[in-house]
C-alpha positions in Angstrom: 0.0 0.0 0.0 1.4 3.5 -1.1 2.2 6.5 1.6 1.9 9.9 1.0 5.0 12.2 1.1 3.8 13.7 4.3 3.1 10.2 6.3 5.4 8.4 8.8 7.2 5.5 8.8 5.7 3.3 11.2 7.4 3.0 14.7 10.0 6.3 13.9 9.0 9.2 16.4 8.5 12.9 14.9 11.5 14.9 16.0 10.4 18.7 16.9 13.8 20.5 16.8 14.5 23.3 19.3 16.8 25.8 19.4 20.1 24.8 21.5 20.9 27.1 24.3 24.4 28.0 26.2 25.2 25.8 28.8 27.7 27.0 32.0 30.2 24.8 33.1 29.4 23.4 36.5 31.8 25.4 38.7 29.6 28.9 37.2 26.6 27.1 38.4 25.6 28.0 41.8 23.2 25.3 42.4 25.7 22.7 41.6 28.8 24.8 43.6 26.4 24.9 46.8 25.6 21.1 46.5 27.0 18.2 48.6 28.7 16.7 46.0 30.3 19.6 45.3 31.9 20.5 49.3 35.2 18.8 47.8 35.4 22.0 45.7 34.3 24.5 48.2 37.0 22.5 50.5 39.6 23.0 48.1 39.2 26.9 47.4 39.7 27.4 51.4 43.1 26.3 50.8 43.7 27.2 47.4 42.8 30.7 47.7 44.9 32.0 50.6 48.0 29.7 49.4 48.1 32.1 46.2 47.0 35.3 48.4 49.7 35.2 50.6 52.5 33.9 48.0 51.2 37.1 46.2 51.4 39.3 49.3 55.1 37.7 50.1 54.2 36.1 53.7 56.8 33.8 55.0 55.1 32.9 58.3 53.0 34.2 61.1 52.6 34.7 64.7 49.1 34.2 65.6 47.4 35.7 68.2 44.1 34.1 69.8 42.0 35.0 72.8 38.1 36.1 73.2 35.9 37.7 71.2 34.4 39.3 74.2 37.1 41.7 75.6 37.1 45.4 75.5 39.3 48.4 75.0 39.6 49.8 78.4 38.5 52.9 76.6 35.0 50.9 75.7 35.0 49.0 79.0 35.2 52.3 81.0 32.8 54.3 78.7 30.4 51.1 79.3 30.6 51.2 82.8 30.4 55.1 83.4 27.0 54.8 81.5 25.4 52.0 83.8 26.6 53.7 86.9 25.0 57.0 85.5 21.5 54.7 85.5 21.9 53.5 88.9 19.5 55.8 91.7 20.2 54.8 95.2 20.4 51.1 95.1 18.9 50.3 91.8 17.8 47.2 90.6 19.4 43.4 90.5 19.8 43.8 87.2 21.4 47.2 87.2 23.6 45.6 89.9 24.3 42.8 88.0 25.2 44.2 84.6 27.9 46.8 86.8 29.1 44.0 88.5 30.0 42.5 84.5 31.5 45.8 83.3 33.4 46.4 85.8 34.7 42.4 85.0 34.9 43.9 81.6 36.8 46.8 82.6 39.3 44.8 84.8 39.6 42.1 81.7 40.3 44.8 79.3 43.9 45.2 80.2 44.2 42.1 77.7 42.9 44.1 75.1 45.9 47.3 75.6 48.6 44.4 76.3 47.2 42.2 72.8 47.6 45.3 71.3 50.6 46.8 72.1 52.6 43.2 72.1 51.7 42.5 68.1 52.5 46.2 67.8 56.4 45.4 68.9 56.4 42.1 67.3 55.2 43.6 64.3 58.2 47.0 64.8 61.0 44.2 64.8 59.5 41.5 62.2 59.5 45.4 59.6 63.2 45.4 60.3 63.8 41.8 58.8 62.8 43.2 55.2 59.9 42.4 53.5 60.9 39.5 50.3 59.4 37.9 52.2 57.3 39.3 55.1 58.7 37.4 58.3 56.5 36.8 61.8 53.2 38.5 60.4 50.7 39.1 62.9 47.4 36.6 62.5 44.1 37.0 64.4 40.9 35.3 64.0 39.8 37.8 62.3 37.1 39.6 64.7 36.4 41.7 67.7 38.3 41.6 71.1 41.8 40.6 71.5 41.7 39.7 67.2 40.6 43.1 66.7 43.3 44.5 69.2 46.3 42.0 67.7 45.2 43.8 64.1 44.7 47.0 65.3 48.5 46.9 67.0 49.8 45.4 63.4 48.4 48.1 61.6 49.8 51.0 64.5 53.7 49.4 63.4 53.2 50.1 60.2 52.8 46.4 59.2 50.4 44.5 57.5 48.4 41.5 59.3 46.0 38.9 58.6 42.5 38.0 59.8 40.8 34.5 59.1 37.3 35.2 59.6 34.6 32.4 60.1 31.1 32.1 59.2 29.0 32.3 62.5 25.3 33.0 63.2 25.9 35.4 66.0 29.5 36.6 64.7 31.2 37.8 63.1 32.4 40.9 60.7 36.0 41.1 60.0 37.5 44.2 62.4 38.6 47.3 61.0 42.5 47.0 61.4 42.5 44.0 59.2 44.9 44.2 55.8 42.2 44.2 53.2 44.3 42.6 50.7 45.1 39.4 53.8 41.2 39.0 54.6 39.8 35.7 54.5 36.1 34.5 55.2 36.6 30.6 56.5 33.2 27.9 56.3 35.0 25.3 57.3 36.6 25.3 60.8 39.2 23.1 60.1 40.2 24.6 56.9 40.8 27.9 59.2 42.0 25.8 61.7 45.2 24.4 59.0 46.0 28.0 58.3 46.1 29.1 61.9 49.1 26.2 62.2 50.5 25.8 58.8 52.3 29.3 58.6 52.8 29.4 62.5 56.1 30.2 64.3 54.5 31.1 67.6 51.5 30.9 69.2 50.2 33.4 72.1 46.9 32.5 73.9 45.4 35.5 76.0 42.1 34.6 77.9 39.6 33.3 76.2 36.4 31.1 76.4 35.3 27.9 74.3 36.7 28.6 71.3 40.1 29.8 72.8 40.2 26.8 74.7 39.5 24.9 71.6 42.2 26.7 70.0 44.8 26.2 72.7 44.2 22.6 73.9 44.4 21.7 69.7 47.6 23.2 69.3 48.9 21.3 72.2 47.7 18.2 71.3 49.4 18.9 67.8 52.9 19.8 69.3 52.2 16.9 72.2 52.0 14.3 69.2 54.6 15.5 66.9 52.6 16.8 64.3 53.6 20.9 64.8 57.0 21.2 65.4 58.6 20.9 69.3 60.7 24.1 68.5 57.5 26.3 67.7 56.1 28.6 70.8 52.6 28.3 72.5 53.0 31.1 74.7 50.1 31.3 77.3 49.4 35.0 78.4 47.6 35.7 81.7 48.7 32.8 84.3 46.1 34.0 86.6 43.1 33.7 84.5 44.5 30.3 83.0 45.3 28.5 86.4 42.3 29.2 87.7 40.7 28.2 84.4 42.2 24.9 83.4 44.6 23.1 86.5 47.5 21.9 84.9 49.4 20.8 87.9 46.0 18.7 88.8 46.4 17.1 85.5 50.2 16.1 86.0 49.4 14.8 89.4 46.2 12.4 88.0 48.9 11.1 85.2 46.7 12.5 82.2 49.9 14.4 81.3 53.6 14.0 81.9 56.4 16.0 83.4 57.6 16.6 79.9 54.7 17.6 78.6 53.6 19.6 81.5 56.7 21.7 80.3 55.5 22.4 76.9 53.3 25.0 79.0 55.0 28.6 78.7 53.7 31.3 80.0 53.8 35.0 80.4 52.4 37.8 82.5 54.0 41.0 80.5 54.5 42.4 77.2 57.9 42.5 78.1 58.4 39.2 78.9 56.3 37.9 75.9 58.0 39.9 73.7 61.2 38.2 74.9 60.5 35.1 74.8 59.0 35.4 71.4 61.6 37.2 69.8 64.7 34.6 71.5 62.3 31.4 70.2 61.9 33.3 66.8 66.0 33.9 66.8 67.0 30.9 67.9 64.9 28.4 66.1 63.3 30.1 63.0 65.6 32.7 61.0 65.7 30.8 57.7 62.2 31.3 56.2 60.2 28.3 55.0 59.7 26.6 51.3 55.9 26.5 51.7 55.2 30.3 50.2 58.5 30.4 48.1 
């Protein structure tokens, strides 16, 4: 039986062409970049991106700088408190009480803040006069408020550039103000932040803190305890007042949970005179040549 010209063959499908359309690779599609099978990726940039930042910016290593979020500038502390007293009439309320009772904590804690400051500012003076191909001992903070904000903000009164790994938080947190735009960095991943805080590392100085100080502390430990930061780099612990009433490291070396030995990796200091000492002998002694890593 004969088919017209315009019939089908039977069992062939009519094809309706349409007209193609550009297609983005995956990494310019932001559905696919904020997927789960694509967190290898968003892994890798965290460490690819401030590798090539700070190879551009010369960085040869860094002292970091932790300690909390929470601490004032005296000048804030003080202004703080003046107000609440101003509010108080005879007595006043619990709360009234209560919230002078925390400034004036505030106030007496902010001493950390003018000591942060002033030590990354003489760290930061002597690290300027080692040249700058490449930038020796530069001053690293967390990136936000407190003693981050005062470790940046002394940087920046040397002269010196410093760098602030930030970290995406509900509550916190903006970068500070004193941070070198150009060494910035916005972390997701804790322990992507947590690899740069010890990867360029020559010292360590812990001022008070809470939980995440802690966490930052006890890590870096438990790294140099184990071998896997090197025994020659400084943890300096600032404030032995606030930290042996914190954390009782003598009770731990009684109950066998650490060792004489590493009961001695503890360091401590009480000044910025004597932490600027001991940093700068540890940094002389042990850590003149600069590393390959940024080369």
């Amino acid at each position: 039986m004969s088919r017209g010209p315009g019939s089908k063959k039977p069992g062939i499908k009519k094809i309706v062409r349409k007209p193609s359309r550009e297609i983005d690779p995956p990494y310019r599609d932001p559905v696919f970049m904020e997927s789960l099978p694509a967190r290898p990726v968003r892994i890798l940039t965290e460490y690819i991106d401030p590798l090539e930042r700070f190879r551009r910016e010369k960085v040869g290593d860094t002292i970091v700088m932790f300690g909390s979020a929470r601490i004032l500038s005296r000048e804030k502390a003080l202004a703080r408190l003046r107000k609440l007293q101003k509010r108080v009439k005879g007595r006043g309320t619990p709360e009234i009480r209560k919230d002078i009772r925390e400034a004036k904590a505030l106030l007496e804690m902010s001493r950390y803040y003018e000591e942060a400051r002033e030590l990354a500012r003489r760290i930061t003076t002597w690290a300027m006069s080692l040249g700058d191909n490449p930038r020796r001992f530069v001053i690293c903070s967390g990136g936000g408020p407190g003693i981050m904000e005062a470790a940046n903000l002394g940087a920046a009164e040397a002269g010196g550039k410093s760098i602030g790994l930030s970290i995406q938080l509900p509550h916190e947190q903006r970068p500070n103000d004193y941070i070198s735009p150009e060494l910035s960095f916005m972390f997701h991943y804790f322990f992507m932040r947590k690899l740069w805080f010890a990867q360029l590392a020559k010292a360590l100085i812990i001022f008070p803190g809470g939980f995440g100080t802690m966490d930052e502390l006890l890590e870096m430990l438990t790294l140099m305890q184990t071998g896997k930061l090197q025994r020659r780099n400084l943890i300096l612990i600032y404030g032995r007042k606030y930290w042996d009433r914190v954390l009782n490291w003598k009770h731990m070396q009684r109950c066998g949970t650490i060792d004489e030995h590493e009961y001695g990796l503890l360091e401590f200091a009480d000044t910025v005179d004597q932490a600027f000492e001991r940093v700068r002998k540890g940094l002389e002694m042990h850590h003149m040549k600069p590393d390959a890593l940024l080369q």
